[in-house]
C-alpha positions in Angstrom: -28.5 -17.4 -15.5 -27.8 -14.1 -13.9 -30.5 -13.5 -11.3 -31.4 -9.3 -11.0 -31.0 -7.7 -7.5 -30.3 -4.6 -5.9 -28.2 -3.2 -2.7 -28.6 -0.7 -1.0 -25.8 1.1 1.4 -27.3 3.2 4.2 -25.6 6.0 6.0 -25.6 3.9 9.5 -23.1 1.6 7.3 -25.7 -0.9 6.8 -26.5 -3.1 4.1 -30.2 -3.7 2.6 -31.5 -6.3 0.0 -34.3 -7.1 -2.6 -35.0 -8.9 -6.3 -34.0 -12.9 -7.0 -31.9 -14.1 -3.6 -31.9 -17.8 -5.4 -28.4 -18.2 -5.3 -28.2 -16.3 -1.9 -26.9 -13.2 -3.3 -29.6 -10.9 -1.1 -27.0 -12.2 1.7 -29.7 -13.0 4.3 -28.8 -16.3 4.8 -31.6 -17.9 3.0 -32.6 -18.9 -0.2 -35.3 -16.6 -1.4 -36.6 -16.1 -5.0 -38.4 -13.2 -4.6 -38.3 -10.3 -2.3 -39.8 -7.0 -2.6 -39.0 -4.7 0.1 -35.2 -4.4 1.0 -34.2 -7.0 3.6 -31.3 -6.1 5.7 -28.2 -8.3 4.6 -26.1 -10.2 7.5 -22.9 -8.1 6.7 -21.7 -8.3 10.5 -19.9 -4.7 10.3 -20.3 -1.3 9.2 -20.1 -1.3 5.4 -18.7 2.0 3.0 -19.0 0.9 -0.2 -20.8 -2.2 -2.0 -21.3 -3.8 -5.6 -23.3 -6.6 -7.3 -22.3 -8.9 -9.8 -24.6 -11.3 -12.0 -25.7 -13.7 -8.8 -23.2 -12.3 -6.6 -22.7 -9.4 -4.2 -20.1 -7.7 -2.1 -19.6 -5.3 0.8 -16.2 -3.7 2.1 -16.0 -2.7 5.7 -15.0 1.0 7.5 -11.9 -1.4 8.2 -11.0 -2.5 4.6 -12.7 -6.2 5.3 -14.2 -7.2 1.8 -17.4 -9.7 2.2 -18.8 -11.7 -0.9 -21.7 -13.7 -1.3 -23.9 -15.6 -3.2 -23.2 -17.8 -6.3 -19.7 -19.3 -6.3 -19.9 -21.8 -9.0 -16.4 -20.1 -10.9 -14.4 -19.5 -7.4 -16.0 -15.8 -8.4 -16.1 -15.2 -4.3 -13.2 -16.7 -4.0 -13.9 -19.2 -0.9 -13.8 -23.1 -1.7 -15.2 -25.7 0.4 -15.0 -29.6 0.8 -15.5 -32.1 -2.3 -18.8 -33.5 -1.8 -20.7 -30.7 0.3 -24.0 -29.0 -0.7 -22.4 -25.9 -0.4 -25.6 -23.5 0.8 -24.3 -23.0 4.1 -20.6 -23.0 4.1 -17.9 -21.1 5.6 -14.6 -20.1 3.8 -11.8 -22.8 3.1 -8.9 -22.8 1.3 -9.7 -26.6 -0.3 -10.1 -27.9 -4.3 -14.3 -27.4 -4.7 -16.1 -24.3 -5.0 -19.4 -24.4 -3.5 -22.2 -23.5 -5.0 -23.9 -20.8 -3.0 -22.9 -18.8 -0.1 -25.3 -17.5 1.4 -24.4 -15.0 4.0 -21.2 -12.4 3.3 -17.9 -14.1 3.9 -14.6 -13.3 4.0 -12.2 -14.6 1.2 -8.9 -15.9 3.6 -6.5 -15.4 1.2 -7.1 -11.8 1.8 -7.3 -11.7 5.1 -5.2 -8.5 6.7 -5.2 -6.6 3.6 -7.1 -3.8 3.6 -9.5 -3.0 0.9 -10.6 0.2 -1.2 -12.9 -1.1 -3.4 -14.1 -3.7 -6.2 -15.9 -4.7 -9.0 -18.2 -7.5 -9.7 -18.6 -8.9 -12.9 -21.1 -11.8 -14.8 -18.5 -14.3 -12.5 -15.4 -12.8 -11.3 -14.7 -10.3 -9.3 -11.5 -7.4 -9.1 -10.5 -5.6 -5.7 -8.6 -2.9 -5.2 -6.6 -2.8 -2.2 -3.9 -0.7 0.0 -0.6 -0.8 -1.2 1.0 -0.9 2.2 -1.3 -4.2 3.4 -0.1 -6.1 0.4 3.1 -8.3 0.7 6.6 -7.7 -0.6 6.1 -9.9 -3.8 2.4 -8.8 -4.4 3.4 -4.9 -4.0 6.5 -5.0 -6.0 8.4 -3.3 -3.1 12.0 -3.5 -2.8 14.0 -6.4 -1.3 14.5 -6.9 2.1 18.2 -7.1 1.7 18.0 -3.5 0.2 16.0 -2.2 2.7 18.4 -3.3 4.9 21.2 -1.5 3.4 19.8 1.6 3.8 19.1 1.5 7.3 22.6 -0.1 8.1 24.6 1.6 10.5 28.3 1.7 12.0 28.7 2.1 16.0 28.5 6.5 15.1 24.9 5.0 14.5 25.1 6.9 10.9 23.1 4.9 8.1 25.5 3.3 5.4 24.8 5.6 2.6 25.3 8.8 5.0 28.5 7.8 5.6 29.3 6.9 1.8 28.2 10.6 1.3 31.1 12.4 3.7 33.3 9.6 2.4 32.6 11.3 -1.0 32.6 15.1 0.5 36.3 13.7 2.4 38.1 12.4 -1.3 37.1 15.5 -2.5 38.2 18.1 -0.1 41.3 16.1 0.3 41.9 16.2 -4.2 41.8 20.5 -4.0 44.4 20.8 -0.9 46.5 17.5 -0.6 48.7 18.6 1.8 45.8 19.9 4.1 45.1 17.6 7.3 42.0 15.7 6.8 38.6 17.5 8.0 40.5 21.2 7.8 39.3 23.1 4.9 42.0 25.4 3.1 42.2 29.4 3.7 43.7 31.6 1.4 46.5 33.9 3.5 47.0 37.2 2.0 50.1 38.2 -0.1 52.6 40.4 2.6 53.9 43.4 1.3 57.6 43.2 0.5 59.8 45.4 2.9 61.5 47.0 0.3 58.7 48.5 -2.0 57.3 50.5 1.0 61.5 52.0 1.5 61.0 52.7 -2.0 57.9 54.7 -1.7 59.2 56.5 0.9 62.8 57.8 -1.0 60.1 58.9 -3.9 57.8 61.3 -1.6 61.3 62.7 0.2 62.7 63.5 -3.8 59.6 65.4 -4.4 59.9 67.3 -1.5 63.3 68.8 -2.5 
C-alpha cells in the first residue's frame, strides 16, 4: 500500500524527510512509521533535484549520481540482493532477489558512471533521464566504432580519409575541363594576338585618306 511522504531539497544540497518511513523511504536508515518534523535523509552528497514515488524516493547528485531508496519489492530501485536475506539493510548487488526495503539511498550499479539529469518515480518503477555522452555506444545509438574510425583515418600527409577523398574529387575534376593540363596547374586563358597583317592594312587605309 503506498505509504505518503514528503522531501524536501534545501539550497545547501541537502536532503530532508517526514510522513510514513515504513518501508524506509524517509531514507534515514531506519524504519519509522511516523515522523512529523523533516528528518535529514543519509544522501552522502550534495543533492539538485529529488522525487518520490509510492514507498520510494530518489535523489540525484551536483555530479549526476542517482540514489534510490525505500521499498524494492518490483526491482523499482533497481538493486537486488541475496536469495534468502531480510533485505532492510542491504547494499546494492547485481544477484536474482529484490529485497524488500532499502533503507538508506543507494546507488543502482548498473548505472554507475552515467551521469544523471533527472527522473521520475512512479506507484513501483522508476524512469531516469541521463547524459547522452555517459551512455554506451549501444544504449546511445551512436555510430560504430569502425565508422568512427574512418573518419579519423589518416595517410602519412596526416590528412583524414575523407579530406583526401575530397581533393581527389576537386583533382578528377580539374583534370576533365583541361586534359592536357599538368595535374595541380589550373588553366589560363592567353589572349588572341593581333595578326600582323590587319595592322599593315590599317595603316595603307589612313595614308589613302591622306591623299
Amino acid at each position: 500500500a503506498p505509504n505518503p511522504h514528503t522531501l524536501f531539497l534545501l539550497r545547501n544540497g541537502d536532503v530532508f524527510a517526514c510522513g510514513l518511513g515504513a518501508s524506509g523511504q524517509l531514507g534515514t536508515g531506519k524504519r519509522e512509521n511516523r515522523v512529523a518534523l523533516p528528518t535529514r535523509a543519509d544522501v552522502p552528497e550534495p543533492v539538485k533535484y529529488i522525487a518520490c514515488g509510492s514507498s520510494h524516493s530518489a535523489a540525484v547528485s551536483h555530479r549526476g549520481v542517482l540514489f534510490l531508496w525505500g521499498q524494492a519489492d518490483d526491482y523499482q530501485l533497481g538493486v537486488a540482493a541475496p536469495a534468502g536475506a531480510s533485505g532492510d539493510d542491504l547494499a546494492a548487488s547485481e544477484l536474482d532477489e529484490s529485497p524488500r526495503n532499502v533503507m538508506r539511498p543507494t546507488q543502482p550499479s548498473s548505472l554507475a558512471g552515467t551521469s544523471v539529469l533527472a527522473c521520475a518515480l512512479g506507484l513501483s518503477h522508476t524512469i531516469v533521464l541521463a547524459e547522452p555522452d555517459s551512455l554506451s555506444d549501444d544504449e546511445s545509438g551512436d555510430e560504430s566504432g569502425d565508422e568512427r574510425a574512418k573518419d579519423t583515418a589518416s595517410d602519412d600527409s596526416g590528412r583524414p580519409e575523407k579530406e583526401r577523398a575530397r581533393a581527389g574529387a576537386e583533382l578528377s575534376q580539374s583534370e576533365t575541363r583541361n586534359p592536357s593540363a599538368p595535374s595541380g596547374v589550373k588553366e589560363s586563358k592567353r589572349p588572341s594576338p593581333r595578326a600582323p597583317h590587319t595592322a599593315r592594312r590599317s595603316r595603307s587605309r589612313s595614308l589613302e585618306d591622306a591623299a
